[in-house]
N, CA, C and O atoms as a DFTB+ gen file, in Angstrom:
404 C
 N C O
     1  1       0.809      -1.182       0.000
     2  2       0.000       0.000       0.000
     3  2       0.865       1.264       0.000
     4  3       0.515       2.115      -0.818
     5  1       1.930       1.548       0.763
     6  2       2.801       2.784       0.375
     7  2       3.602       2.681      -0.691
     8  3       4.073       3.704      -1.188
     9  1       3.880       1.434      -1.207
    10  2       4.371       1.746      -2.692
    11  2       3.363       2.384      -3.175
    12  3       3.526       3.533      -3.587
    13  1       2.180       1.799      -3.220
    14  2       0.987       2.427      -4.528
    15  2       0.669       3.700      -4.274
    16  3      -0.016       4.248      -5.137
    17  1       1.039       4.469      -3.122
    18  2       1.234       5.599      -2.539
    19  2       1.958       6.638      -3.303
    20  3       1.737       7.582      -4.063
    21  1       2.973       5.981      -2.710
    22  2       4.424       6.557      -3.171
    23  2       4.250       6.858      -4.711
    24  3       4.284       8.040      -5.052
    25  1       4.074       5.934      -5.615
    26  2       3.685       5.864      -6.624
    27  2       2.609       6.475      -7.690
    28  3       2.627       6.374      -8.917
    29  1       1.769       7.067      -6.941
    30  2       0.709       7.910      -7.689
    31  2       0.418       9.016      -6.993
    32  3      -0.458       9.797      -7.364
    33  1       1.192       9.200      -5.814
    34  2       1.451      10.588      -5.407
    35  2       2.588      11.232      -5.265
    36  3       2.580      12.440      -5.025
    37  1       3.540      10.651      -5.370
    38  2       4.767      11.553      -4.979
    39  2       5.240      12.673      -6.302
    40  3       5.563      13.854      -6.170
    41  1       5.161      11.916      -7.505
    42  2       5.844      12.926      -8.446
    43  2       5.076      13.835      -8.974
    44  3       5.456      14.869      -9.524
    45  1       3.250      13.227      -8.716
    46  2       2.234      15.000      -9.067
    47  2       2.526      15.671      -7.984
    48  3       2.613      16.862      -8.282
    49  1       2.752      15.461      -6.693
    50  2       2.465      16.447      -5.682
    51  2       3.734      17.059      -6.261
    52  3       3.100      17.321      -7.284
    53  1       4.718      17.435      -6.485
    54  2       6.373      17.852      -6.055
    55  2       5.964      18.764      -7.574
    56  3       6.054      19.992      -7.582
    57  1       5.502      17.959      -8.845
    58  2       4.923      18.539     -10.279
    59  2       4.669      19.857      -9.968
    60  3       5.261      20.933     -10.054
    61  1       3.016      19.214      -9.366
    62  2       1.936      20.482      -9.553
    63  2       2.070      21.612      -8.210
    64  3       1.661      22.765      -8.340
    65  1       2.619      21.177      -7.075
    66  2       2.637      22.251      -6.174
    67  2       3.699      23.359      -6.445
    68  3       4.893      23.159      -6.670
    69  1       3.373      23.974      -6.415
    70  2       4.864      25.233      -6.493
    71  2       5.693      25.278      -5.224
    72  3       6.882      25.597      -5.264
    73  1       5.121      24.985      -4.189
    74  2       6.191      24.951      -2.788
    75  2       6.299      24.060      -2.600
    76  3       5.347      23.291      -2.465
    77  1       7.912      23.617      -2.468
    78  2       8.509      22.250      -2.549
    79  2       8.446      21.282      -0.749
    80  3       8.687      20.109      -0.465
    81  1       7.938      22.667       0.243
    82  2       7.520      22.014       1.065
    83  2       6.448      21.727       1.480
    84  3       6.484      21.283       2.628
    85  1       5.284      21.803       0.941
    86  2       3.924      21.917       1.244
    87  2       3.939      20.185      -0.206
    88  3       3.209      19.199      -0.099
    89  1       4.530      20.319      -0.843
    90  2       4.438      19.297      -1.366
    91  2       5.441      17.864      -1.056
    92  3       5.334      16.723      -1.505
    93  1       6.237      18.342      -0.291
    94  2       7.165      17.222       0.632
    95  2       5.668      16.444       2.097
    96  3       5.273      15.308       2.363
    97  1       5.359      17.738       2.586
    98  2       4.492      17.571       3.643
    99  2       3.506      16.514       3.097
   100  3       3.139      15.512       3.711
   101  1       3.078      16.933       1.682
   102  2       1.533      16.488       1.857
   103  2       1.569      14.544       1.655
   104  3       0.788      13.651       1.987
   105  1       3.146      14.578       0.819
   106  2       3.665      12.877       0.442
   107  2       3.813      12.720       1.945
   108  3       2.889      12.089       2.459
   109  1       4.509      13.035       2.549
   110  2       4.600      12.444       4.067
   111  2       3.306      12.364       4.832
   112  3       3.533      11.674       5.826
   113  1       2.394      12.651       4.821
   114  2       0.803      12.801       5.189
   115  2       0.599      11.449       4.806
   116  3       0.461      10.544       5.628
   117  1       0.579      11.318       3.761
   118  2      -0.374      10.463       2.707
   119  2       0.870       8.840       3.034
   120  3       0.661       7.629       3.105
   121  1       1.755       9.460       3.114
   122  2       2.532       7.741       3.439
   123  2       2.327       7.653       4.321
   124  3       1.477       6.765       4.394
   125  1       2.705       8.281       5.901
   126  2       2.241       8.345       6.713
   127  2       0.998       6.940       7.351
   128  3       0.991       5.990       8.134
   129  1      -0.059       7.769       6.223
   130  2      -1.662       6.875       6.350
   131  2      -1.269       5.922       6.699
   132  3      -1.303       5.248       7.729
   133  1      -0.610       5.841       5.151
   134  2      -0.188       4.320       4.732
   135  2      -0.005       3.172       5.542
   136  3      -0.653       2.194       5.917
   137  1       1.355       3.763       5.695
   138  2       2.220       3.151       6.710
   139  2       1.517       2.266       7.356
   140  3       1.372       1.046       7.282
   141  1       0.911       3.510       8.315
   142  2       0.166       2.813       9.494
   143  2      -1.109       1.646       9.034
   144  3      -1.175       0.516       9.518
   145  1      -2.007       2.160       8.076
   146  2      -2.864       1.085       7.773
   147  2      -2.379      -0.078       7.456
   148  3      -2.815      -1.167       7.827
   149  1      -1.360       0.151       6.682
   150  2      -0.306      -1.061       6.427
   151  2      -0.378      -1.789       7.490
   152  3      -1.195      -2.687       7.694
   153  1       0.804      -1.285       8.471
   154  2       0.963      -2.094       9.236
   155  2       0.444      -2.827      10.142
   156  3       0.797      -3.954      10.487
   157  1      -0.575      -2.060      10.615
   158  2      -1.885      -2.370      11.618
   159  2      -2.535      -3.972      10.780
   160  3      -2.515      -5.062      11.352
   161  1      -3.017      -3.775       9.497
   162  2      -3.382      -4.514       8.649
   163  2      -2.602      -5.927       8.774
   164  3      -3.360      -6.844       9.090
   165  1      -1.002      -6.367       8.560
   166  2      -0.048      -6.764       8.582
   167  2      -0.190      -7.552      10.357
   168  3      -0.387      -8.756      10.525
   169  1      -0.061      -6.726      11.281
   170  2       0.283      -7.434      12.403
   171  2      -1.053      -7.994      12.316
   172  3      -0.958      -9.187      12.026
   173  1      -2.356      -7.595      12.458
   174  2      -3.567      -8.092      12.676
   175  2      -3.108      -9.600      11.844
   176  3      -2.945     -10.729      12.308
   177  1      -3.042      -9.326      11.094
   178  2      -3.230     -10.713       9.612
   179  2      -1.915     -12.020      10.498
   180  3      -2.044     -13.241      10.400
   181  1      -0.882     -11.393      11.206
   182  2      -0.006     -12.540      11.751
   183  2      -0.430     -13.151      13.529
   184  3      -0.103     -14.191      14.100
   185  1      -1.238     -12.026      13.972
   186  2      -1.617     -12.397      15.249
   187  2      -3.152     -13.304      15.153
   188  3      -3.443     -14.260      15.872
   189  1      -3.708     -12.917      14.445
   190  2      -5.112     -13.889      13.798
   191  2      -4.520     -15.368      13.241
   192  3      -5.452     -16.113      12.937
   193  1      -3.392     -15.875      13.066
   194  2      -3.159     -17.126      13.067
   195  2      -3.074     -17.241      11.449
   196  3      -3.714     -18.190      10.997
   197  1      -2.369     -16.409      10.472
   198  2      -2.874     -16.549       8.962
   199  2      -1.905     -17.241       8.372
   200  3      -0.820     -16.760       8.698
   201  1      -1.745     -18.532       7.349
   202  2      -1.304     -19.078       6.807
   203  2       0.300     -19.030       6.519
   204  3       1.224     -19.840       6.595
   205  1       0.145     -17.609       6.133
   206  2       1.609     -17.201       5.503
   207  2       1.752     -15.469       5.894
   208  3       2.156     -14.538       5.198
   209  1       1.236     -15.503       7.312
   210  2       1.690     -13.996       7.664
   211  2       3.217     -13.520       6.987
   212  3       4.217     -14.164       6.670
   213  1       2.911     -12.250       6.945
   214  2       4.149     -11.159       6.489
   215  2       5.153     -11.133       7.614
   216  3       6.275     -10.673       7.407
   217  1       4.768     -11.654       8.922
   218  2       6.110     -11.372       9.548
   219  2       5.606     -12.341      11.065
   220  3       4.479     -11.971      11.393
   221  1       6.148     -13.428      12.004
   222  2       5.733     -13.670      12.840
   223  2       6.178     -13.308      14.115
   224  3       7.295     -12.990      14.521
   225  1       4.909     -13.435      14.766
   226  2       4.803     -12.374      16.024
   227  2       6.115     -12.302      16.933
   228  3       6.344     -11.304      17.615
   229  1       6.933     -13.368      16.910
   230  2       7.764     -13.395      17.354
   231  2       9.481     -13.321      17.033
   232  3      10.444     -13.867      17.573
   233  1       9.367     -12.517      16.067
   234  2      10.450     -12.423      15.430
   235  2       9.976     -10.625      15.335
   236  3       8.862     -10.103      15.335
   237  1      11.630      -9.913      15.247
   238  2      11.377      -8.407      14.668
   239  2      11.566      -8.278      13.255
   240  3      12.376      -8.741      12.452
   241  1      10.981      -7.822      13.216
   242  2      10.448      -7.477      11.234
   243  2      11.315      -6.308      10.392
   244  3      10.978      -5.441       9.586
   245  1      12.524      -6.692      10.944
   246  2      13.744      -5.500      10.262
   247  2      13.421      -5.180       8.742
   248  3      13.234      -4.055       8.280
   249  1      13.390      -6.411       8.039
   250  2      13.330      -5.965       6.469
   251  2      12.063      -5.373       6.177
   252  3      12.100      -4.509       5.301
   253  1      10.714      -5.673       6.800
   254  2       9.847      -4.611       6.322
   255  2      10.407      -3.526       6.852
   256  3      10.845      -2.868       5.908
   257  1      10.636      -2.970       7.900
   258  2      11.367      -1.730       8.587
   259  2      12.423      -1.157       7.399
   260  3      12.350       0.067       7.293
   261  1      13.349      -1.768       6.524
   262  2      14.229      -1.713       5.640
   263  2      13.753      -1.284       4.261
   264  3      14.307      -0.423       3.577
   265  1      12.605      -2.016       3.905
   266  2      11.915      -1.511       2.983
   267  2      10.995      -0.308       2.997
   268  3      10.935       0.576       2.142
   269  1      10.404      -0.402       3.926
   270  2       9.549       0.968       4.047
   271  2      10.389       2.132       4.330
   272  3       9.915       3.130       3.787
   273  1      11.139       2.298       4.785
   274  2      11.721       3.027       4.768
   275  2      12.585       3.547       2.984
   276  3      12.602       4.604       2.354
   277  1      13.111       2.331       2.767
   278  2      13.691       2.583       1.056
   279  2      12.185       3.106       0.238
   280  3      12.231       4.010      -0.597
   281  1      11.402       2.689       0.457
   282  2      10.200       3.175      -0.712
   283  2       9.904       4.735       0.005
   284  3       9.366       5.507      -0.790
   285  1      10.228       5.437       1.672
   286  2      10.092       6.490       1.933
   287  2      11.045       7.559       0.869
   288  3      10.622       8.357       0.033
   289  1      12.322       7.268       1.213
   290  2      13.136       7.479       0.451
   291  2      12.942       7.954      -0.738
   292  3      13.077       9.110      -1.137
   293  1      12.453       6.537      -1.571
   294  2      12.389       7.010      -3.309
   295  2      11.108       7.834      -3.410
   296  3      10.647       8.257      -4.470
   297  1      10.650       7.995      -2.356
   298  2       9.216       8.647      -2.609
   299  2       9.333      10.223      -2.891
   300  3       8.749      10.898      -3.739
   301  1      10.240      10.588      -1.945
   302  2      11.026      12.032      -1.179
   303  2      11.614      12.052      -2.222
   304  3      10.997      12.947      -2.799
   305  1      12.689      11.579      -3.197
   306  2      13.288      11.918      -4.194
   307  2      12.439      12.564      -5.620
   308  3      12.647      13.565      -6.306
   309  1      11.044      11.095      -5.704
   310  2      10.364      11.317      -6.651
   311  2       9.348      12.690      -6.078
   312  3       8.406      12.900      -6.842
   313  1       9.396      13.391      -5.170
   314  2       8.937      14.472      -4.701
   315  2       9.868      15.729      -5.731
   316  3       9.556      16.359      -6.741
   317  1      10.880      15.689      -5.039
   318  2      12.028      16.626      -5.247
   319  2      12.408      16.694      -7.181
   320  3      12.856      17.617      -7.861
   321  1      12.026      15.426      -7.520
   322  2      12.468      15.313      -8.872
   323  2      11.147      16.056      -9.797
   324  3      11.154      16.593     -10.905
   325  1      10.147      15.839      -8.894
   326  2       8.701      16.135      -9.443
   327  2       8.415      17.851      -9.543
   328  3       7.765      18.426     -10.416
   329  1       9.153      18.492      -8.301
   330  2       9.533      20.016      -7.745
   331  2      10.203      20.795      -9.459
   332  3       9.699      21.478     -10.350
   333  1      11.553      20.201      -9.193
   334  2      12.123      20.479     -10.357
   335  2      11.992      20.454     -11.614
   336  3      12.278      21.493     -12.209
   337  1      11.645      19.581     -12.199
   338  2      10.948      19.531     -13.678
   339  2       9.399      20.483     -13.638
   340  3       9.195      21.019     -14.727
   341  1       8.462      20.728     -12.733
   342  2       7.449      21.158     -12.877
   343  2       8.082      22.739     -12.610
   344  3       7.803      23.600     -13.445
   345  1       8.954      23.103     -11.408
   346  2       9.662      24.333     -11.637
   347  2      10.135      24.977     -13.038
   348  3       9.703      26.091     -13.336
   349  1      10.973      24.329     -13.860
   350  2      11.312      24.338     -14.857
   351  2      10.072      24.334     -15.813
   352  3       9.982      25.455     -16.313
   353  1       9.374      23.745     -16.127
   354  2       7.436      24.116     -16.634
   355  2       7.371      25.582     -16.454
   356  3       7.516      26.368     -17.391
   357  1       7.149      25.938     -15.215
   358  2       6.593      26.965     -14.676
   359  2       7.526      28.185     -15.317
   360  3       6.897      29.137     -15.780
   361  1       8.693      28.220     -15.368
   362  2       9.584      29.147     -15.412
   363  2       9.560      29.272     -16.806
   364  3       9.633      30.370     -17.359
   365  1       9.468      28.273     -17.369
   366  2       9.244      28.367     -19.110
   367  2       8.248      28.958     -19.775
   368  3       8.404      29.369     -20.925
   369  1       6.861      29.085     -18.965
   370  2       5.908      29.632     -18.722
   371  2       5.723      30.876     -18.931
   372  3       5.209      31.497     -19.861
   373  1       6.384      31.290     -17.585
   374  2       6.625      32.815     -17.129
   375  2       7.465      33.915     -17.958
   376  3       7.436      35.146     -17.990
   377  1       8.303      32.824     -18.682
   378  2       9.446      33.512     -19.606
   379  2       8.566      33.644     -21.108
   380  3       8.880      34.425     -22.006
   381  1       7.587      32.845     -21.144
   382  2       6.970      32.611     -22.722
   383  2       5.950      33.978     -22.387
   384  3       6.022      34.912     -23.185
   385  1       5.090      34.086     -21.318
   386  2       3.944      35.149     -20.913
   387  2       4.645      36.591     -21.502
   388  3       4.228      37.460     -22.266
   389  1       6.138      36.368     -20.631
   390  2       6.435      37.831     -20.685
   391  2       6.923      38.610     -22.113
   392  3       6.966      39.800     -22.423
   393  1       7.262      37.387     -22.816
   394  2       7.863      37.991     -24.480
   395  2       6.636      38.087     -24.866
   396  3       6.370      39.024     -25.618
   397  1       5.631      37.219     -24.490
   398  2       4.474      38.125     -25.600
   399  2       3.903      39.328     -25.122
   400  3       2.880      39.800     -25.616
   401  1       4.530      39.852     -24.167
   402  2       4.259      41.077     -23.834
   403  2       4.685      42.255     -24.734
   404  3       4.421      43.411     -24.404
C-alpha cells in the first residue's frame, strides 16, 4: 500500500505544487496513512493465526522496517524530482507570458 502511494502521489504532488515544502508535507501525510494502515493490517493478519503472515509475532520485522523506509526514500526523491521539472514548466511559462508582452 505505500508503494501504490508513493507511486501515484509523490511525483504529481512535487509537479503540480509550487512549494517544494507543502508538497514534501503532503507525500509524508499520505505515506504516513499508509504506513500505518499497512501495518496495523499486517500485524492483525499474523496475530489472527494466517497461513503465511508477512512477519511472525515473534520475530522483529527488520526488512519490512528496511523496505519501508527505502520506498520512503524514493518517494522524497520522486517528490524533489517532481519540484524540479514542474519548476522548470513553470519558469518556461513565465518567460513565454512575458515575451508576448
Amino acid at each position: 500500500m505505500i508503494a501504490v502511494v508513493t507511486v501515484l502521489s509523490a511525483f504529481p504532488l512535487g509537479y503540480f505544487l509550487a512549494n517544494r515544502l507543502a508538497a514534501t508535507t503532503t507525500y509524508a501525510i499520505a505515506y504516513l496513512w499508509a504506513f500505518v494502515f499497512q501495518g496495523i493490517y499486517l500485524m492483525l493478519d499474523s496475530l489472527n493465526g494466517a497461513t503465511s503472515p508477512a512477519f511472525e509475532p515473534s520475530e522483529f520485522p527488520l526488512s519490512y522496517g528496511l523496505v519501508s523506509l527505502a520506498i520512503l526514500v524514493v518517494g522524497i526523491g520522486l517528490v524533489q524530482l517532481g519540484h524540479r521539472l514542474g519548476s522548470a514548466r513553470r519558469e518556461r511559462a513565465l518567460v513565454g507570458s512575458r515575451a508576448a508582452h
